[in-house]
N, C-alpha and C positions, 0 to 999 in steps of 0.2 A: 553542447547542449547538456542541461544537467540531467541527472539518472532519476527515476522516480523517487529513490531513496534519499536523494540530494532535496529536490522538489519538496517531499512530505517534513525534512528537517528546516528546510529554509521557508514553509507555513511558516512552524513551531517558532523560529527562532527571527524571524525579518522584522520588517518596518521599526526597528527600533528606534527610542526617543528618548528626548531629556530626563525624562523623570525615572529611568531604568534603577537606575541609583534606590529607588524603596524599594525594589525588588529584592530579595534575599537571595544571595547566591545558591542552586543544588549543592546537594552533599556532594562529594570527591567520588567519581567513580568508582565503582568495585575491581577491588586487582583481579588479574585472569590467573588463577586458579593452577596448579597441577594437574595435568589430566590424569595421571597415575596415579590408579588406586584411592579413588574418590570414591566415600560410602555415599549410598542413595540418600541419609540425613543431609549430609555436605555437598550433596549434587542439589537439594532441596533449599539447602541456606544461599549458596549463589546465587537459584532462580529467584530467589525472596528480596535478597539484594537488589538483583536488578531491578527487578519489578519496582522497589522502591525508589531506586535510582531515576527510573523511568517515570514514573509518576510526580518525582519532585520535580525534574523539567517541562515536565509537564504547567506544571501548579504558575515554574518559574518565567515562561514563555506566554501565558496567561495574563499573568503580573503586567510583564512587559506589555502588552495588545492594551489592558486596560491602560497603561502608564502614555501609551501612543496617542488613546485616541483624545486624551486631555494636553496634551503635550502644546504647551506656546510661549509665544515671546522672540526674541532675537538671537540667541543663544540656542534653540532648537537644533538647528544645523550641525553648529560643532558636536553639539551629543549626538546627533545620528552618526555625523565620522567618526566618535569613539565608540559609541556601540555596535558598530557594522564589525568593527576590530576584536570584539568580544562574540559577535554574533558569528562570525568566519571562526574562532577560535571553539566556540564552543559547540558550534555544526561539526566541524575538525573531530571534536574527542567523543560528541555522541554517537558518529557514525562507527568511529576507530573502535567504541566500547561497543556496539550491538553485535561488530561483526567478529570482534576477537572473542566473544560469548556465548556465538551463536549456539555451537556447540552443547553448552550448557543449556542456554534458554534463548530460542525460535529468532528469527527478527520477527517484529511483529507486522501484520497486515498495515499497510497503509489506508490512511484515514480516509474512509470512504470510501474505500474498493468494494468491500460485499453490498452496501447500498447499492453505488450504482451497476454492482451486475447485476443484483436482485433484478432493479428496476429496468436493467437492456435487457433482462433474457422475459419480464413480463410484455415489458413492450414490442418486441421482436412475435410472441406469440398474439398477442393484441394486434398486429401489424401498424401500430403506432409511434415508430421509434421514432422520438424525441432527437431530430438536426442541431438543438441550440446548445443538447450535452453534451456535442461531440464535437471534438477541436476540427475547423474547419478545412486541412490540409487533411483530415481524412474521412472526412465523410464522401464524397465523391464516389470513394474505392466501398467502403462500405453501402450507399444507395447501388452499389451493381451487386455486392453479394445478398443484400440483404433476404431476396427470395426465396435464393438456394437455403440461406442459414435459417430460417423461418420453417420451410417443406419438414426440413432434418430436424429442427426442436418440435417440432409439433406431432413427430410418429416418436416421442419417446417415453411419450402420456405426461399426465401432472405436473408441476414442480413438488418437491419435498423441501430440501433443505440445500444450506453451499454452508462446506468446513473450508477453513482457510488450511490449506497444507504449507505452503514457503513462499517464497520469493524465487525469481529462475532469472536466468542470468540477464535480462534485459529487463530488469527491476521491475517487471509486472507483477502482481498479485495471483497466485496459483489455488485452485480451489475447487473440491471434488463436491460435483453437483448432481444432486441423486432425485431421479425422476421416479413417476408410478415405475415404468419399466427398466431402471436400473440404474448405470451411473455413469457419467460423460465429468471428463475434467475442462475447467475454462481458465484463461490467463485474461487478467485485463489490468491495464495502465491507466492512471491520471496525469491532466496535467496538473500544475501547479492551482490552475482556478478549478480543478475538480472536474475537468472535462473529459471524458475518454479517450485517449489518445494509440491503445492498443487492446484489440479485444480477439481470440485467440478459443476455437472450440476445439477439443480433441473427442472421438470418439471412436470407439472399440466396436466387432462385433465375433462373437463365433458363433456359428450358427443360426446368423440373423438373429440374435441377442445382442443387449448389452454390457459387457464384462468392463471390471475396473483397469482402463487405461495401465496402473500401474502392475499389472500383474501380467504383461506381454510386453513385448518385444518393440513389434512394429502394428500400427493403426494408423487410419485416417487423421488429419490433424487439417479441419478449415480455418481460414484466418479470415475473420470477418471485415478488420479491418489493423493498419498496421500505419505510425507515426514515420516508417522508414522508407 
């Protein structure tokens, strides 16, 4: 099964079609850098790099979606088997360059993680979670937590805000979410249609407070629900 980070590259880069060809190739990835003895300017020029790196594939997998959805004739076919060849190649080097980079600049949040936790952790307090955005081998598991994860978000007052901190090893989306009374981390995964397929609350407490997850040791950690 692919990794979420496989998943969010193979959006960007799939259903390709005949007309890819107007598309402009991205610029050549950015080399990986020395890590020794990099001035903070030169730690700033990589992340600038990439950033544009990142953005031209963007621009370039766009291309393509539009090039797809006009795409006809008899000859379709054989361009989707040569650009599946270029789409596997080029899934290949973006994933190869975000991670040999990370270092320098983040991977970045997959496309539409903080939406839809926004939208689980309002509807979790609304008690209206939404069964059709969640991949259906696991909702089942989440309709039995759902109450417990509800009781627990609701003693923690308000929402405020969700920062995206990283990616954790089961390519779900990591992200420190700060309530009236203080701050809980969540992990949540998509699938490929955008569905939730792993959603993940950690919560701290000393002194029946909230303390930041990252600043101890050991805490609570519910899984509300899990693809595994």
């Amino acid at each position: 099964m692919s990794t979420s980070r496989e998943m969010f590259w193979i959006v960007l880069f799939a259903a390709l079609s005949s007309a890819s060809f107007a598309c402009d190739n991205p610029p050549l990835a950015p080399a990986v850098p020395d890590p020794g003895g990099l001035s903070q300017e030169q730690r700033q020029a990589v992340q600038q790099e990439v950033g544009a790196y990142y953005e031209a594939v963007k621009v370039y997998t766009a291309c393509l979606e539009a090039e797809i959805a006009t795409a006809r004739g008899d000859d379709a076919p054989r361009y989707r088997s040569e650009l599946t060849l270029r789409n596997n190649a080029a899934v290949a080097e973006a994933v190869a360059v975000l991670k040999a980079l990370e270092k320098y600049v983040p991977l970045p949040a997959n496309q539409g993680s903080e939406a839809a936790l926004r939208r689980t952790i309002d509807e979790l307090a609304q008690g209206t979670l939404n069964y059709d955005l969640i991949a259906p081998e696991i909702a089942a598991t989440m309709r039995r937590s759902e109450a417990v994860v509800r009781r627990e978000l609701l003693s923690f007052g308000r929402f405020e805000s969700a920062t995206f901190l990283s990616r954790n090893a089961r390519e779900a989306d990591v992200y420190l979410v700060k309530f009236a009374d203080g701050v809980t981390m969540w992990e949540i995964g998509l699938t490929a249609e955008g569905k939730t397929s792993w959603i993940n609350m950690q919560v701290c407490r000393e002194g029946g407070r909230l303390v930041d997850p990252r600043s101890v040791r050991r805490c609570s950690r519910q899984t509300a629900a899990s693809s595994n």
